[in-house]
N, CA, C and O atoms as a Maestro MAE file, in Angstrom:
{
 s_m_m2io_version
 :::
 2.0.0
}

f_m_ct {
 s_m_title
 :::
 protein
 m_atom[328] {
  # First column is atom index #
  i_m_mmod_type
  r_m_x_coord
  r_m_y_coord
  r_m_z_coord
  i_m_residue_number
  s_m_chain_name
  s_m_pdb_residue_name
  s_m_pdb_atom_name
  i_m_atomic_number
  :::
  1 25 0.843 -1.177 0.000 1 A "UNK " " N  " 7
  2 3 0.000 0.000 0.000 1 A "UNK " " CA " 6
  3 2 0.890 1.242 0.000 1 A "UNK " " C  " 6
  4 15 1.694 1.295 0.930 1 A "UNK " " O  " 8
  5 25 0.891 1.952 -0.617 2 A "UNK " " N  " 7
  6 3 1.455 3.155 -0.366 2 A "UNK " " CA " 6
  7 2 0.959 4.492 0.251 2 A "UNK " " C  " 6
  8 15 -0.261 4.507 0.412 2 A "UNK " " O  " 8
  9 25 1.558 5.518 0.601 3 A "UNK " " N  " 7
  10 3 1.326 6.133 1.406 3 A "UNK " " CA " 6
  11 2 -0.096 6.815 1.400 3 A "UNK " " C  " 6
  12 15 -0.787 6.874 2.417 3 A "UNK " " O  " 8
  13 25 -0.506 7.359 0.101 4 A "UNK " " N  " 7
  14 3 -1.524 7.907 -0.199 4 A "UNK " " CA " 6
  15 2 -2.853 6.942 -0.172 4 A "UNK " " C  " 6
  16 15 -3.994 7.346 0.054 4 A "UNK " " O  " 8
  17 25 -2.442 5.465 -0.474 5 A "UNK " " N  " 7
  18 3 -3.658 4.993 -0.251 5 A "UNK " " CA " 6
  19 2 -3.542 4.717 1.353 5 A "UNK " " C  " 6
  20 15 -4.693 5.075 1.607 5 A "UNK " " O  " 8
  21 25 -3.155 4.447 2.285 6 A "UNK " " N  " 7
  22 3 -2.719 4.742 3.788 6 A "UNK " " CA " 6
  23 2 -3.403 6.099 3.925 6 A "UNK " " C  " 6
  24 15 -4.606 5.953 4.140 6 A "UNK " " O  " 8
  25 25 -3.065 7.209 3.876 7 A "UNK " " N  " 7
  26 3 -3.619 8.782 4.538 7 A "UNK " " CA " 6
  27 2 -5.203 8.728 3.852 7 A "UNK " " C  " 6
  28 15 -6.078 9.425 4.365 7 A "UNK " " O  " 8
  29 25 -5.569 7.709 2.462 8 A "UNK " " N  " 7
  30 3 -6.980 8.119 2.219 8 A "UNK " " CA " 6
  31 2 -8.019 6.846 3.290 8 A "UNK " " C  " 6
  32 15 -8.999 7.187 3.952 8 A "UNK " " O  " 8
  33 25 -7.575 5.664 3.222 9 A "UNK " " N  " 7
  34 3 -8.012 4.637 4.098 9 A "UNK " " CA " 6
  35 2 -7.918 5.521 5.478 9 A "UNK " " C  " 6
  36 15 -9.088 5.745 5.787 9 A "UNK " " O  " 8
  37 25 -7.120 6.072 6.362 10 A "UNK " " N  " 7
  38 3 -7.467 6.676 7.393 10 A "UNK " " CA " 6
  39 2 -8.531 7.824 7.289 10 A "UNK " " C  " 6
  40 15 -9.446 7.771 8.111 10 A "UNK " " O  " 8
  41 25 -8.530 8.818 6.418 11 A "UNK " " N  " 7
  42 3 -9.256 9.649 6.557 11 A "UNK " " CA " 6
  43 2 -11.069 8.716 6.124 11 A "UNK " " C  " 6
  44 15 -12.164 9.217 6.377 11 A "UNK " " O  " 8
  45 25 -10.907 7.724 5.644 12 A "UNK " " N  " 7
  46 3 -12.034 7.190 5.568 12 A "UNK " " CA " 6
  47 2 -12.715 6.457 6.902 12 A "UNK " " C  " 6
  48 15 -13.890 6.099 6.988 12 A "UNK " " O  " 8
  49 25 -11.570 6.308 8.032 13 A "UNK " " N  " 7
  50 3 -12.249 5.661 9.062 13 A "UNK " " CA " 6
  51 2 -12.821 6.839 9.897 13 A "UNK " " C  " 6
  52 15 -13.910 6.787 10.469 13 A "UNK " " O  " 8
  53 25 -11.804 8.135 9.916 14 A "UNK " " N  " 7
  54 3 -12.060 9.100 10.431 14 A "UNK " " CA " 6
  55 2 -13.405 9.432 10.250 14 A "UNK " " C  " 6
  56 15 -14.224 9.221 11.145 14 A "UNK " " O  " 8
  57 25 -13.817 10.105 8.806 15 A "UNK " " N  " 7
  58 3 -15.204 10.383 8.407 15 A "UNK " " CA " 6
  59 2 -16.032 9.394 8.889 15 A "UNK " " C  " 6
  60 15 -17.049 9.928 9.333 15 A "UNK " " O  " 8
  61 25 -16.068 7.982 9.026 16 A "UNK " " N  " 7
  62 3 -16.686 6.921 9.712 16 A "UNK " " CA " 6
  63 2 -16.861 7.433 11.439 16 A "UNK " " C  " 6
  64 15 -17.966 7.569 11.966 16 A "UNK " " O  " 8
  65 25 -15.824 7.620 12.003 17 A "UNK " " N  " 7
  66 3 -15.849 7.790 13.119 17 A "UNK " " CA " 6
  67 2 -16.955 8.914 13.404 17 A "UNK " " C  " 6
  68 15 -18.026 8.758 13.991 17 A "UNK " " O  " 8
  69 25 -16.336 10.294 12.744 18 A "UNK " " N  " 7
  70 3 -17.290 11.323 12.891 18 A "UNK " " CA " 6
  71 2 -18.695 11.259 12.937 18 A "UNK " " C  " 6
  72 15 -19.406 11.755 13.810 18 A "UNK " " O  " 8
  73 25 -19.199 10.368 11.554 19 A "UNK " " N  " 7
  74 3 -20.549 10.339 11.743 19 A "UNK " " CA " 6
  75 2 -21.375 9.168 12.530 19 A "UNK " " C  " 6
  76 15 -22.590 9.044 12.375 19 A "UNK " " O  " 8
  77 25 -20.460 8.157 13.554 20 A "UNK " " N  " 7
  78 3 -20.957 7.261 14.466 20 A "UNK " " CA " 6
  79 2 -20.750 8.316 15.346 20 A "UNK " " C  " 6
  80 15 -21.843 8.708 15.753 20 A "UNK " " O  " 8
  81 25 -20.017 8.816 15.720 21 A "UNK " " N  " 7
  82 3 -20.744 10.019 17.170 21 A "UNK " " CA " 6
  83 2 -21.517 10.574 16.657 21 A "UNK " " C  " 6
  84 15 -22.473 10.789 17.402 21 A "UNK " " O  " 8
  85 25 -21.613 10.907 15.818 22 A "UNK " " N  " 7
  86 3 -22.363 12.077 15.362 22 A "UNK " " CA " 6
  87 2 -23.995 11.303 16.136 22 A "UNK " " C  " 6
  88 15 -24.781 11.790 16.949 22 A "UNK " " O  " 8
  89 25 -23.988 9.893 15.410 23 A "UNK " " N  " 7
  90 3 -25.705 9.225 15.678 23 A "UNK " " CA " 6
  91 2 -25.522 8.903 17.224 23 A "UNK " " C  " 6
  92 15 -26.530 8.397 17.716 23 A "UNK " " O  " 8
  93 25 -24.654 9.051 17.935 24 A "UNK " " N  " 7
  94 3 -25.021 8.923 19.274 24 A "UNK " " CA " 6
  95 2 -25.087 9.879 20.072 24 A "UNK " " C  " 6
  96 15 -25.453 9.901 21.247 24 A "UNK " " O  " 8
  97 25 -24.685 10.759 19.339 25 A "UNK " " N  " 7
  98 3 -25.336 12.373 20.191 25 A "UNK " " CA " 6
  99 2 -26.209 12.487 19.514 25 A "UNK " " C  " 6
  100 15 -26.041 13.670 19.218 25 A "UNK " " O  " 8
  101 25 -27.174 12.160 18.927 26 A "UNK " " N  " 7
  102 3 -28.339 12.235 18.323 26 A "UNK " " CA " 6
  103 2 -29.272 11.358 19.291 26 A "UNK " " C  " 6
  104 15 -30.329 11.733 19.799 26 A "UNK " " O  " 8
  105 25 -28.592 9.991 19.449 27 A "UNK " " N  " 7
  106 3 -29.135 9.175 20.226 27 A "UNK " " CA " 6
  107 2 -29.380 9.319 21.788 27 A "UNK " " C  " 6
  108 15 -30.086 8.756 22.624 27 A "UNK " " O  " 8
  109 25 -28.471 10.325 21.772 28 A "UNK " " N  " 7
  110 3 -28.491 10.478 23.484 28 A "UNK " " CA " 6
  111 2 -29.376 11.477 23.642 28 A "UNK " " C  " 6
  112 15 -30.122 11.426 24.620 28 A "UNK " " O  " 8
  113 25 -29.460 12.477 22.803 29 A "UNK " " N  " 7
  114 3 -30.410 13.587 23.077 29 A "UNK " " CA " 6
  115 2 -31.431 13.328 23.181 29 A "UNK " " C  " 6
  116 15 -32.078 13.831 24.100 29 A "UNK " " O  " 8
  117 25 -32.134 12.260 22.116 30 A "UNK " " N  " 7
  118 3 -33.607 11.863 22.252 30 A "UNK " " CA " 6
  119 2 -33.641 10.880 23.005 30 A "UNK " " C  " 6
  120 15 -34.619 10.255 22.595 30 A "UNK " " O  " 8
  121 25 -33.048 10.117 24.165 31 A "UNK " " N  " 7
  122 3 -33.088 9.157 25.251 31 A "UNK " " CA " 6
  123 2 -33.308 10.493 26.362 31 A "UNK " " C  " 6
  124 15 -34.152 10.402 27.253 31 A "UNK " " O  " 8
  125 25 -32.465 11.711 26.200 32 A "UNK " " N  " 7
  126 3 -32.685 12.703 27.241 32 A "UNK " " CA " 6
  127 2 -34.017 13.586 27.283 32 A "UNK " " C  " 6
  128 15 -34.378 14.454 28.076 32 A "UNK " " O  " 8
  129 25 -34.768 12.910 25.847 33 A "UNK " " N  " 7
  130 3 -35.490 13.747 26.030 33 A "UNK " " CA " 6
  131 2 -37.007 13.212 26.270 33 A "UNK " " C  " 6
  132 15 -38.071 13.830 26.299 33 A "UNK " " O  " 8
  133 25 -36.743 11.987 26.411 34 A "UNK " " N  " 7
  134 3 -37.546 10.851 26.424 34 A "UNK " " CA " 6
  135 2 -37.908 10.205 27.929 34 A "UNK " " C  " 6
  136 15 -38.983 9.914 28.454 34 A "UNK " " O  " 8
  137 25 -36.432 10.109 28.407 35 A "UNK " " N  " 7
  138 3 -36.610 10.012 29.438 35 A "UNK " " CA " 6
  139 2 -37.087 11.248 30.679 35 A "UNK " " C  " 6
  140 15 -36.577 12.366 30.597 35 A "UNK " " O  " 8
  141 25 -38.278 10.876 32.012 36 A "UNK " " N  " 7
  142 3 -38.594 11.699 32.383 36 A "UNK " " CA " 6
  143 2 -37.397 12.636 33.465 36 A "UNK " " C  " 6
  144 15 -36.236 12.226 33.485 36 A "UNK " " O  " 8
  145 25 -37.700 13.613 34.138 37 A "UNK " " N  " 7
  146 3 -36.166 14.602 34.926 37 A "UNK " " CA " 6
  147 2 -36.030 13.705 35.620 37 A "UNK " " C  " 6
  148 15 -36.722 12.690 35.692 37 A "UNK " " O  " 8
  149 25 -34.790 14.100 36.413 38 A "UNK " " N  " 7
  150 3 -34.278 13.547 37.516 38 A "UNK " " CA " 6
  151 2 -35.143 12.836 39.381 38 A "UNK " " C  " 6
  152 15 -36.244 12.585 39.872 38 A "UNK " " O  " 8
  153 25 -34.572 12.832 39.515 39 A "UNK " " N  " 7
  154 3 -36.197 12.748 40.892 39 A "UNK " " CA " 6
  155 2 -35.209 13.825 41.890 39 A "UNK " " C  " 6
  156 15 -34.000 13.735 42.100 39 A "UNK " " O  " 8
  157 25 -35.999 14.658 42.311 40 A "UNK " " N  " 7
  158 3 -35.611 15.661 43.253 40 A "UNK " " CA " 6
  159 2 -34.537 15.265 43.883 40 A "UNK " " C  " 6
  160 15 -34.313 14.065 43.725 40 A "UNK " " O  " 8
  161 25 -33.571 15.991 44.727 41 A "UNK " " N  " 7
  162 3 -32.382 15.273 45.912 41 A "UNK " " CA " 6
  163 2 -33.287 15.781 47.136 41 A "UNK " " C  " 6
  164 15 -34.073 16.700 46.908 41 A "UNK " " O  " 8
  165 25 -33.218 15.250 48.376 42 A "UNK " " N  " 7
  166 3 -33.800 15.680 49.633 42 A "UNK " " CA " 6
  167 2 -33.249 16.686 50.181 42 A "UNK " " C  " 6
  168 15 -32.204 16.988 49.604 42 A "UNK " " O  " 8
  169 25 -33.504 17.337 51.051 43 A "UNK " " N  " 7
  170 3 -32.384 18.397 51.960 43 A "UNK " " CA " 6
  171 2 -30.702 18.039 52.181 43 A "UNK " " C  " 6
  172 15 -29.864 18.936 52.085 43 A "UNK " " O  " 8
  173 25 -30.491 17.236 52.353 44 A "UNK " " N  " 7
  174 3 -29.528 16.733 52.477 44 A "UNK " " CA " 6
  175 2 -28.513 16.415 51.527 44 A "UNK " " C  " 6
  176 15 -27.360 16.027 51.711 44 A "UNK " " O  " 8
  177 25 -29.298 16.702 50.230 45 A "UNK " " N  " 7
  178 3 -28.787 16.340 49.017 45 A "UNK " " CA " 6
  179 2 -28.276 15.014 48.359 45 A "UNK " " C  " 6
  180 15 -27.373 14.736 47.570 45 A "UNK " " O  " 8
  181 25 -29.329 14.257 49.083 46 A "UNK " " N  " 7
  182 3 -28.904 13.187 48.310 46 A "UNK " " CA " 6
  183 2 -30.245 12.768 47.228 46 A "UNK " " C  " 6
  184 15 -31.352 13.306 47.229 46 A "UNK " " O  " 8
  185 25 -29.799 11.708 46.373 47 A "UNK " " N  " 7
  186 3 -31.570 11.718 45.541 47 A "UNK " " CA " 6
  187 2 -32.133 10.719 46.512 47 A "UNK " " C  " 6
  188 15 -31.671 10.154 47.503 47 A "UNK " " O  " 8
  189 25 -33.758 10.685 45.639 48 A "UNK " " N  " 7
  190 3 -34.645 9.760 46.592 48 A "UNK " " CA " 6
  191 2 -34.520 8.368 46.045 48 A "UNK " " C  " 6
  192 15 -34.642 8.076 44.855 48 A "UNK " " O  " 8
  193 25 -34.260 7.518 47.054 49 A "UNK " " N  " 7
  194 3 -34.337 5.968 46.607 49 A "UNK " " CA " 6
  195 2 -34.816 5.642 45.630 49 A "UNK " " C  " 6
  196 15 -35.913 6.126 45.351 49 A "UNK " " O  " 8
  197 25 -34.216 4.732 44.760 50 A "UNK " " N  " 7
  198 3 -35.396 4.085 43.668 50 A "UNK " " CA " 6
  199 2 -35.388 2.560 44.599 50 A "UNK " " C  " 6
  200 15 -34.664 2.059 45.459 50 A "UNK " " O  " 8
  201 25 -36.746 2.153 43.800 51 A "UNK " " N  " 7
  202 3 -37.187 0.739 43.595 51 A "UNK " " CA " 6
  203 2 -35.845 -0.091 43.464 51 A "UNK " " C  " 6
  204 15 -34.935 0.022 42.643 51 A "UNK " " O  " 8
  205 25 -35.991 -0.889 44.441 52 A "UNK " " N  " 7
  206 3 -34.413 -2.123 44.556 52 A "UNK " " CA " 6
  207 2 -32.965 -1.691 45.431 52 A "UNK " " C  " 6
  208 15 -32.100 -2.183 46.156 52 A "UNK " " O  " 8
  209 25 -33.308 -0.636 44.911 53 A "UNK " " N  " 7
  210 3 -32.016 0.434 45.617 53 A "UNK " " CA " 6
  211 2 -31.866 0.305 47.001 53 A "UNK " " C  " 6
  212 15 -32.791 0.539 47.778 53 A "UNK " " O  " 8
  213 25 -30.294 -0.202 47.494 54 A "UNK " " N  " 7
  214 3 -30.556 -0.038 49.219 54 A "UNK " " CA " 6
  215 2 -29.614 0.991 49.223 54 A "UNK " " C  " 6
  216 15 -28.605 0.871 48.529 54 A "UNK " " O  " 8
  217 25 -29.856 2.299 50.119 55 A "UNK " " N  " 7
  218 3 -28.100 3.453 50.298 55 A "UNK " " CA " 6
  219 2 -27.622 2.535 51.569 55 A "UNK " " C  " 6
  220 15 -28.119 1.717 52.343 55 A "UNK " " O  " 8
  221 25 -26.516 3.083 51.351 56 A "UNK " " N  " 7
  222 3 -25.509 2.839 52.268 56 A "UNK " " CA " 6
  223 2 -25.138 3.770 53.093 56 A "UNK " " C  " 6
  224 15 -24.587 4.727 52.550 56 A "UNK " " O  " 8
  225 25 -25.264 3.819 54.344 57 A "UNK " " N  " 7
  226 3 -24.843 4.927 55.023 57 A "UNK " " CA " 6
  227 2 -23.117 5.008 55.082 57 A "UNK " " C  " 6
  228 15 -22.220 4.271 54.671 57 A "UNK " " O  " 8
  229 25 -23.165 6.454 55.901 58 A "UNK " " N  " 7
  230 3 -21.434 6.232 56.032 58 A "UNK " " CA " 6
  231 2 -21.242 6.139 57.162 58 A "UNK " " C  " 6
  232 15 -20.144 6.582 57.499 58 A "UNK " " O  " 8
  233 25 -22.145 5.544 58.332 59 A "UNK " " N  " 7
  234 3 -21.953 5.322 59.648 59 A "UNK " " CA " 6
  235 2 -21.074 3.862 60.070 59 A "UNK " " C  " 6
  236 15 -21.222 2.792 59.479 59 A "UNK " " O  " 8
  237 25 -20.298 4.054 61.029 60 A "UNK " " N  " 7
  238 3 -19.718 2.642 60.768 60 A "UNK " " CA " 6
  239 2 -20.734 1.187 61.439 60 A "UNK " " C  " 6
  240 15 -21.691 1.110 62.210 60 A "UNK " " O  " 8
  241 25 -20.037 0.338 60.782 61 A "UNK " " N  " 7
  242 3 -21.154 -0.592 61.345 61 A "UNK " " CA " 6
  243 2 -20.436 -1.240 62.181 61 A "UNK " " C  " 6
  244 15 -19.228 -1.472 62.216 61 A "UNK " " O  " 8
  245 25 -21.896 -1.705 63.332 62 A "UNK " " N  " 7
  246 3 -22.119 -2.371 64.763 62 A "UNK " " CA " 6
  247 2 -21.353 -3.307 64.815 62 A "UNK " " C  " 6
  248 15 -21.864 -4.266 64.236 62 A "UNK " " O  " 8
  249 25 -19.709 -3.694 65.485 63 A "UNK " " N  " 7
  250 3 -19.015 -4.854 65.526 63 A "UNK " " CA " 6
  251 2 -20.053 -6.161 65.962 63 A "UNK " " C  " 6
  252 15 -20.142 -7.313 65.538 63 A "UNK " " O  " 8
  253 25 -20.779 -5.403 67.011 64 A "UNK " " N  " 7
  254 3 -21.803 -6.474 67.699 64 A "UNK " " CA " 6
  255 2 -22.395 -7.228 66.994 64 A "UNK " " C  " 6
  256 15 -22.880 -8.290 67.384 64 A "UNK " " O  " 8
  257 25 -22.442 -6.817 65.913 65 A "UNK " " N  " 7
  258 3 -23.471 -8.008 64.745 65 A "UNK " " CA " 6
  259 2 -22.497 -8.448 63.721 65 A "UNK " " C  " 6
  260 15 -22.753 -8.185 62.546 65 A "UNK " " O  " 8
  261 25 -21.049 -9.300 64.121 66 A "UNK " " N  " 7
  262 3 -20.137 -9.660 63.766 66 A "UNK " " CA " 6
  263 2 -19.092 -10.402 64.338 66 A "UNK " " C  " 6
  264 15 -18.044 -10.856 63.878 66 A "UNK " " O  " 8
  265 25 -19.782 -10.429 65.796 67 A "UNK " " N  " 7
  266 3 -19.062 -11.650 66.651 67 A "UNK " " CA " 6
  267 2 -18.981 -12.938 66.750 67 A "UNK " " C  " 6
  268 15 -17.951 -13.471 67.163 67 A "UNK " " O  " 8
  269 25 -19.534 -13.292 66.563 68 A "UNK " " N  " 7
  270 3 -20.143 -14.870 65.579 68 A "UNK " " CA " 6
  271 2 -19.853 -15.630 64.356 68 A "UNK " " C  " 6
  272 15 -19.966 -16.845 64.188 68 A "UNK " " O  " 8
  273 25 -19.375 -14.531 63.346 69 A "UNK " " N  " 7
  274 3 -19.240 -14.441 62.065 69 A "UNK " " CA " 6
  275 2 -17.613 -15.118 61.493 69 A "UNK " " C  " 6
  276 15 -16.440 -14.870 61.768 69 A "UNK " " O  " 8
  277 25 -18.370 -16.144 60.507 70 A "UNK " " N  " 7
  278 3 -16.741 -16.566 60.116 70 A "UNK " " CA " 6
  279 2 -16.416 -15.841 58.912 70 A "UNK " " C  " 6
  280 15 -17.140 -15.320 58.064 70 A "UNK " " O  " 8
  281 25 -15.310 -15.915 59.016 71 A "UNK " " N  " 7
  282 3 -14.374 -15.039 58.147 71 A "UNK " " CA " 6
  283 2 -14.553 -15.932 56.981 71 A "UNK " " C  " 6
  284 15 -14.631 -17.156 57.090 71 A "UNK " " O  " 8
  285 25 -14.628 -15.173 55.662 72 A "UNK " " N  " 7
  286 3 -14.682 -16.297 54.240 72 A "UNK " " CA " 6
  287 2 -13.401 -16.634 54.393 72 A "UNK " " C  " 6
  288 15 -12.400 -15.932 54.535 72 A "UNK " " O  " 8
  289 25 -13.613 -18.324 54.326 73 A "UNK " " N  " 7
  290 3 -12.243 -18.888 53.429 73 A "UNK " " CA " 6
  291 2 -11.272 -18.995 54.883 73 A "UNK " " C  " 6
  292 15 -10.061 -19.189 54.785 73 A "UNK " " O  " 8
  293 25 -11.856 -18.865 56.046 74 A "UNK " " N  " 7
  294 3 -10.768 -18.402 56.743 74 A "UNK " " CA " 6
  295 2 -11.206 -19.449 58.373 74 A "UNK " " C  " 6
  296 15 -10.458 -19.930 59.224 74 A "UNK " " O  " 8
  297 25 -12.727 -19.469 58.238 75 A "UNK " " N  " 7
  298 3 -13.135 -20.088 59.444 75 A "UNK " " CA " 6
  299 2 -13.796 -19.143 61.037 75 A "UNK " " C  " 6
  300 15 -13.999 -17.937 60.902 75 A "UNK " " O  " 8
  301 25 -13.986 -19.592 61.983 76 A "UNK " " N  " 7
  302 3 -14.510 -18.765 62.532 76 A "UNK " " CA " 6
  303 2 -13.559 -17.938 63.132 76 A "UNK " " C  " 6
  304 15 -12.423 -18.390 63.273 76 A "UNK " " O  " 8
  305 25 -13.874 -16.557 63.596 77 A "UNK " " N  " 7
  306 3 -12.620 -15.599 63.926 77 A "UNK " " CA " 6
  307 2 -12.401 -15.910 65.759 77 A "UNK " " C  " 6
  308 15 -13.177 -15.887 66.714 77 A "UNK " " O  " 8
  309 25 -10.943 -16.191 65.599 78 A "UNK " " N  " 7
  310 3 -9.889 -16.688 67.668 78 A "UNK " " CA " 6
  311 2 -9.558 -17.906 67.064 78 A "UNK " " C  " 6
  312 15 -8.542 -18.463 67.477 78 A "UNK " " O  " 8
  313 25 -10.459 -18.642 65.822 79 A "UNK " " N  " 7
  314 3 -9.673 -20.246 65.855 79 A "UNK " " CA " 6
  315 2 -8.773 -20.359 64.394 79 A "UNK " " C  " 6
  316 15 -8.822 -19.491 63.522 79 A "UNK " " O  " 8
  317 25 -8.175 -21.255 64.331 80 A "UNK " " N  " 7
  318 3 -7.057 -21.156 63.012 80 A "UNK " " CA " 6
  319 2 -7.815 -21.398 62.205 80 A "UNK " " C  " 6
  320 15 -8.839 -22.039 62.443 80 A "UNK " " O  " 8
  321 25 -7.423 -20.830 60.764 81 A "UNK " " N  " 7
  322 3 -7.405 -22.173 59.652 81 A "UNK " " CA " 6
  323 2 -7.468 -23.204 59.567 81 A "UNK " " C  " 6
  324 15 -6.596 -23.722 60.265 81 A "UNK " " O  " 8
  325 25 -8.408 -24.325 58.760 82 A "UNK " " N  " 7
  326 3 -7.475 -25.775 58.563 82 A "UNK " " CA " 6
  327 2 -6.943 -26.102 58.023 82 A "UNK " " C  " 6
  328 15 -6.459 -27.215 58.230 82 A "UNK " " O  " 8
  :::
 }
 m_bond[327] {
  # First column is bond index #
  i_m_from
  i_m_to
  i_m_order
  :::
  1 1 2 1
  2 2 3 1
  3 3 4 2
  4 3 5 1
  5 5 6 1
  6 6 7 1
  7 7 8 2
  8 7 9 1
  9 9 10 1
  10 10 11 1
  11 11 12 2
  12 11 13 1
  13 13 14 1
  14 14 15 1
  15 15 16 2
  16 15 17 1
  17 17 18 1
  18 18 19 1
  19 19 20 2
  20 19 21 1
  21 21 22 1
  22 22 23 1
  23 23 24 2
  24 23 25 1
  25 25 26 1
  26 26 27 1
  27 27 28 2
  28 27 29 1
  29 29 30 1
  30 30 31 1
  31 31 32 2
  32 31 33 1
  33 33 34 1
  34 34 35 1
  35 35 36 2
  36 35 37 1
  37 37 38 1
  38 38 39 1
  39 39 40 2
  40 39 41 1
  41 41 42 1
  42 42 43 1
  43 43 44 2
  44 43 45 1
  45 45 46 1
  46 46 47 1
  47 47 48 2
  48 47 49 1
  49 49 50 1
  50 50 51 1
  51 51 52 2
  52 51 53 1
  53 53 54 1
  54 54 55 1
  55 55 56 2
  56 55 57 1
  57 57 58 1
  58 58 59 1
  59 59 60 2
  60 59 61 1
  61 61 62 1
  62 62 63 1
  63 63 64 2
  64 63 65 1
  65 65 66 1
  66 66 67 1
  67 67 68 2
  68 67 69 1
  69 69 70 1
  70 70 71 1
  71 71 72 2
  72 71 73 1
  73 73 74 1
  74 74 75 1
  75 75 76 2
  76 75 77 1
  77 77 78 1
  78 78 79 1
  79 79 80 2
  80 79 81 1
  81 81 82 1
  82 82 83 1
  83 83 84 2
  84 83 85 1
  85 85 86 1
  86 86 87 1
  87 87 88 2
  88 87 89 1
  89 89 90 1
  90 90 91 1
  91 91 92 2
  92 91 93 1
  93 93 94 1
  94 94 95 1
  95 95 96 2
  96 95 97 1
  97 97 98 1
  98 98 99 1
  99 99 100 2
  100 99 101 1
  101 101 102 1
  102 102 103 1
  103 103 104 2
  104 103 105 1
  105 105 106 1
  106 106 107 1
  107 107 108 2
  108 107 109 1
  109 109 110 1
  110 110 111 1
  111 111 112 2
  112 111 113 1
  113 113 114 1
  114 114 115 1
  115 115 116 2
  116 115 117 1
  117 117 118 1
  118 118 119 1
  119 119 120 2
  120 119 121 1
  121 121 122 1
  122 122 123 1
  123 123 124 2
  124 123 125 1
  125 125 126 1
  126 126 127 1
  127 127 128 2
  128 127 129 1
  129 129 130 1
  130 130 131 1
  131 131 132 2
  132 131 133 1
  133 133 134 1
  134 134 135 1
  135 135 136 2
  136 135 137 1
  137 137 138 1
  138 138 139 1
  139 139 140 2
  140 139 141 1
  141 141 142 1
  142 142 143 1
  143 143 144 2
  144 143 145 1
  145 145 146 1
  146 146 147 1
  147 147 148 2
  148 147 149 1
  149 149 150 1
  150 150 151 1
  151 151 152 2
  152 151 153 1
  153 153 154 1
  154 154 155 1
  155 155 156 2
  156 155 157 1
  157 157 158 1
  158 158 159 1
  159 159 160 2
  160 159 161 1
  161 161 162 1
  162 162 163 1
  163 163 164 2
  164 163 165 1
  165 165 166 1
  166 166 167 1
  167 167 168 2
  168 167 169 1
  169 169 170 1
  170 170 171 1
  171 171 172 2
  172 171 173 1
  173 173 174 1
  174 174 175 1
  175 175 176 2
  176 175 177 1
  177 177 178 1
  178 178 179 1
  179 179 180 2
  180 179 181 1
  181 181 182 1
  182 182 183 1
  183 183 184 2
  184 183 185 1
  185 185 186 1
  186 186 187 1
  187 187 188 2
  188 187 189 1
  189 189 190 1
  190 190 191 1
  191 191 192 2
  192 191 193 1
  193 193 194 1
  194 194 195 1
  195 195 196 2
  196 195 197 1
  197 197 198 1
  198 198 199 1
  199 199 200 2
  200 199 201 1
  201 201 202 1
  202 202 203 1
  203 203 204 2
  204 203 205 1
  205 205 206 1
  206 206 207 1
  207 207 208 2
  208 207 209 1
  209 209 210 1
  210 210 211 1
  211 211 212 2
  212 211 213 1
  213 213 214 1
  214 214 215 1
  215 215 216 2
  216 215 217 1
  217 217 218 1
  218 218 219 1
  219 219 220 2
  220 219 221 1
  221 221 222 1
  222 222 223 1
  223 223 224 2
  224 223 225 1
  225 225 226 1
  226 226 227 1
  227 227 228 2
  228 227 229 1
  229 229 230 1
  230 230 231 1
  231 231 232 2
  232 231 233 1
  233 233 234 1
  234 234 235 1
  235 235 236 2
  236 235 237 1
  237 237 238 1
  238 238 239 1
  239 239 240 2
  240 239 241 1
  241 241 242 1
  242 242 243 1
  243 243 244 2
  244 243 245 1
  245 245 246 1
  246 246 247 1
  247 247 248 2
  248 247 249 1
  249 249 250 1
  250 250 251 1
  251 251 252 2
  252 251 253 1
  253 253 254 1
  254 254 255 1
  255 255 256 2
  256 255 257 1
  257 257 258 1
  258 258 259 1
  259 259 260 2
  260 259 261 1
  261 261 262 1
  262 262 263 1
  263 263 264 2
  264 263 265 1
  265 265 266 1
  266 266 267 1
  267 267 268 2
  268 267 269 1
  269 269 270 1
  270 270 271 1
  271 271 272 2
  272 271 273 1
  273 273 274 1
  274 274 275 1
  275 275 276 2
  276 275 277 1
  277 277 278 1
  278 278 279 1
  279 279 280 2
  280 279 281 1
  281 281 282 1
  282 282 283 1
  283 283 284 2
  284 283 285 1
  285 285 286 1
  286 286 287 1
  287 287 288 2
  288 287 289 1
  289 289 290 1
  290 290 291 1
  291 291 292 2
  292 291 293 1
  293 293 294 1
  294 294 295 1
  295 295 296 2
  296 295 297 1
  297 297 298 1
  298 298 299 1
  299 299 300 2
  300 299 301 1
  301 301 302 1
  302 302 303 1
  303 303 304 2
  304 303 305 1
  305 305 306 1
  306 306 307 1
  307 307 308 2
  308 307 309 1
  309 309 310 1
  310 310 311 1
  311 311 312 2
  312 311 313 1
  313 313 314 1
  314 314 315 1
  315 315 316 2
  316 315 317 1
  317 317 318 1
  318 318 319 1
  319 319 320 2
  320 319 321 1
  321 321 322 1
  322 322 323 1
  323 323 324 2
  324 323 325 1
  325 325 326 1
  326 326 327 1
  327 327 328 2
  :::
 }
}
């Protein structure tokens, strides 16, 4: 191949490229516009739960409900491995 057919094969993927974004900013606009707004954030600024959704707080959690608990792969926690 020589050079010129090289710089025209690229500029042909280029123009390719251009007009596949091109249809997905097309595509995204009418998904944005399709889809309904956002759901409000609360005072606090966070948004409101959806359906399935659990948040996670950033409080630490209760060792107490972890004393019992075996470690994966590892067995229960004070006794060894086997």
């Amino acid at each position: 191949m020589s050079l010129q057919d090289e710089l025209t094969a690229v500029q042909h993927h280029l123009d390719d490229l251009v007009r596949t974004v091109g249809r997905l900013e097309r595509s995204l606009a009418q998904l944005r516009e399709a889809d309904p707004a956002p759901a409000a954030l609360d005072p606090a600024g966070h948004a409101a739960p959806v359906d399935g959704v659990i948040a996670i707080t950033e409080t630490p959690y209760d060792t107490a409900l972890w004393t019992d608990s075996d470690d994966e792969g590892l067995g229960v926690r004070g006794r060894h491995a086997p």
